[in-house]
N, C-alpha and C positions, 0 to 999 in steps of 0.2 A: 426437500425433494421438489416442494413446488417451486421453488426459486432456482435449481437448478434446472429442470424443463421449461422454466419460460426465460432463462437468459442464454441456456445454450443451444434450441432448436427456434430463440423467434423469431430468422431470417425466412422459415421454412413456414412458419405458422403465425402472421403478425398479430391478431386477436387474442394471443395466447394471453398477454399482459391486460389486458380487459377484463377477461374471465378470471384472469386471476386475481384481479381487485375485486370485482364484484364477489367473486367468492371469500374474500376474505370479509367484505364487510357484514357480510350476511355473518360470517362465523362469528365476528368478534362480538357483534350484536348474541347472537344465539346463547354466547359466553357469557355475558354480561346478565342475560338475564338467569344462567343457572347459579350463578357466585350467588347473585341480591336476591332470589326467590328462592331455591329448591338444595343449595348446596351452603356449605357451614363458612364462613367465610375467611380466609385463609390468613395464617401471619406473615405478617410484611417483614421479607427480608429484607437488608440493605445490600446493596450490588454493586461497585466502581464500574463496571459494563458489564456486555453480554458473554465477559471469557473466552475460550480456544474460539465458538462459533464466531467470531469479528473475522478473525486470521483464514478458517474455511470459508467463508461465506466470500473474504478478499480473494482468495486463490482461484472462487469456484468463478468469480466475475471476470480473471483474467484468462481465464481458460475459454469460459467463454464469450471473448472476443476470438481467439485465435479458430476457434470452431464455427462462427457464423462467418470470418473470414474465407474461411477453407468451402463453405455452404455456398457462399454469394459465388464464390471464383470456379470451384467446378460443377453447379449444380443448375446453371442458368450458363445464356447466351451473353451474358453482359459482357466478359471478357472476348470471347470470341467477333463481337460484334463492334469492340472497339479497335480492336486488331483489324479485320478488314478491313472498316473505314478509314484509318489511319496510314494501314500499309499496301494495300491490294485494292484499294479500290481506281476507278480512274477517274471520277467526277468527286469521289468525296463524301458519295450518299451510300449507301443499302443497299442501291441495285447490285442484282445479283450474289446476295450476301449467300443463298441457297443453294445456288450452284456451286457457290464455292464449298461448300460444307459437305457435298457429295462426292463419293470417289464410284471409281468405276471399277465391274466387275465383270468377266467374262464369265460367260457359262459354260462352254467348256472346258472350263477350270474346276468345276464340278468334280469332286473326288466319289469315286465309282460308290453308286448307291445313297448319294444326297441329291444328284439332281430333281428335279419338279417332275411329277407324276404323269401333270399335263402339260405339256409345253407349250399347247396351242389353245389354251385355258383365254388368252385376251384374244385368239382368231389369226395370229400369226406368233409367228416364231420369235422369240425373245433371243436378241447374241450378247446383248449389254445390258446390265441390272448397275444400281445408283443404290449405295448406302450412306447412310451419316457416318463419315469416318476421314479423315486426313493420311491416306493409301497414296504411294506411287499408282499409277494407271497401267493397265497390262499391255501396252506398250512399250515400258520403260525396261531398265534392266535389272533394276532389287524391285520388281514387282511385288506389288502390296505389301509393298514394308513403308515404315514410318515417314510421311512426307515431312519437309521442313516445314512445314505451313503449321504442321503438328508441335514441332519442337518450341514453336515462337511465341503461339499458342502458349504452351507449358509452361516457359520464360514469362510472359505478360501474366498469367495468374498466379504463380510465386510472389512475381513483383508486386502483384496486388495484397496479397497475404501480408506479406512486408510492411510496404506502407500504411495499410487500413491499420496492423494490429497497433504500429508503430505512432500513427494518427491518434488512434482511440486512447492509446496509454495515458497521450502529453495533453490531449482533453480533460481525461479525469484526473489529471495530475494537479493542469491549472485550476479547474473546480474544486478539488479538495485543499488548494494550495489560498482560492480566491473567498470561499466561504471556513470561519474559521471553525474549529472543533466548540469552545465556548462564545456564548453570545457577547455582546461589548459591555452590556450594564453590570452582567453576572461577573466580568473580568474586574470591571472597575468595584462594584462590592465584593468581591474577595478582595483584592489592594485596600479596600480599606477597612477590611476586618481585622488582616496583617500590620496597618500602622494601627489600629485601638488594639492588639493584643502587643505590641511591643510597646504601646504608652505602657499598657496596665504594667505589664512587666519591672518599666522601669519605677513605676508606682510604690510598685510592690517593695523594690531593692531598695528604696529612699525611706520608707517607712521601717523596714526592718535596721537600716540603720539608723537612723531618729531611735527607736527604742532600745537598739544597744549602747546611744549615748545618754539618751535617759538612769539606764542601770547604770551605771558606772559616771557619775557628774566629778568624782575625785580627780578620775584621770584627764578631765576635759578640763580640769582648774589649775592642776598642777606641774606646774617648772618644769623643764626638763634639767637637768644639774649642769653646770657651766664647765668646759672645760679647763684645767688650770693651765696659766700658759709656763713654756716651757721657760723661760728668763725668772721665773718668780720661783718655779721647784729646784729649781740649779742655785740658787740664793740659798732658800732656805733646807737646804742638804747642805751648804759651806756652813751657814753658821751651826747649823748642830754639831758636826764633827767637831768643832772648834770648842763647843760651850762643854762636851766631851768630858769629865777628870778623865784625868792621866791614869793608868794603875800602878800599883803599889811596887815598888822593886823585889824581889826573893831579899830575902832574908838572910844573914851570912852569918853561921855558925862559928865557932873558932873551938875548935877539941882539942 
């Protein structure tokens, strides 16, 4: 909650971020002393992070950008003030910046029973009254309707929304892009916790096989059997058939 009201209203309120560190350190302090004095001391979980909170805490930071955008553009003269100087002015400067922010209003244009009580309240008669608003003039023919000056106005502060929220993204982009998530020492001792667990590893496999040739030394001594070649079993299959007896003829009776 406090993290959400100091990054989405602290265009509106810029000390908010002040108050809000010195309030934290007084609490963590305040903490620290009930853990080690007055409260039992808690068991340590292990954590890989802060879980779903990382993912809201990122959504609530881009939200508010788009919110202090929308704050800066219609809630101040800045936009308005850059718009005249750039478009409407005729030296370049300010002057006159007031005048232009005033539209004109006729009094009897007063719809029956809003006029002024006293009319002669400043010692003469009022026929033109001056508001902050970008009005056609009652002059014109779509009196007190939307002047352009309004519309261009509305254009420059979109434009502004735009680029600021669009600016801010590709900041925190390059900064989370330029400072890394782990630090360089801790990177390079994990790499080489990863080459000592894969020595040990192959430690392990070499000695498990040393001792399977340890058990069994017969099979490490002994011959494999030679194959006979085929000109010498083609020999000796002729002479057996040969060395062979003959068998005996049937026998012939005579009756």
């Amino acid at each position: 909650i406090q993290f959400g009201m100091v990054t989405l209203f602290v265009a509106s309120f810029p000390l908010a971020p002040l108050f809000a560190l010195l309030n934290n350190i007084i609490e963590i302090r305040l903490d620290a002393k009930k853990f080690v004095m007055e409260l039992r001391r808690p068991i340590a979980a292990k954590a890989k992070d802060i879980g779903i909170w990382y993912n809201l805490l990122r959504g609530l930071s881009k939200v508010a950008v788009i919110v202090n955008a929308f704050v800066i553009s219609f809630t101040s003269d800045f936009i308005p003030r850059l718009v005249y100087q750039y478009m409407y002015s005729l030296d370049g400067t300010m002057h006159g910046f007031v005048n232009h922010t005033l539209s004109y209003f006729n009094v009897s244009d007063f719809q029956p029973g809003t006029a002024p009580l006293q009319p002669m309240h400043l010692g003469y008669k009022v026929e033109i009254c001056r508001y902050k608003d970008y009005r056609e003039p009652p002059s014109s023919s779509s009196q007190y309707e939307l002047s352009k000056e309004f519309w261009a106005v509305l254009a420059a502060r979109l434009a502004f929304v735009v680029v600021f929220q669009n600016v801010v993204m590709l900041m925190s982009d390059f900064v989370d892009w330029l400072i890394p998530d782990i630090p360089k020492d801790i990177s390079l001792q994990m790499h080489k916790e990863k080459i000592l667990m894969v020595e040990l590893f192959m430690k392990e496999e070499q000695g498990k096989r040393l001792a399977a040739r340890d058990n069994h030394p017969s099979s490490a001594t002994q011959t494999p059997p030679q194959p006979r070649s085929r000109t010498a079993g083609h020999a000796a299959g002729w002479e057996n058939r040969h060395k062979q007896p003959q068998a005996n003829p049937a026998p012939i009776y005579k009756l």
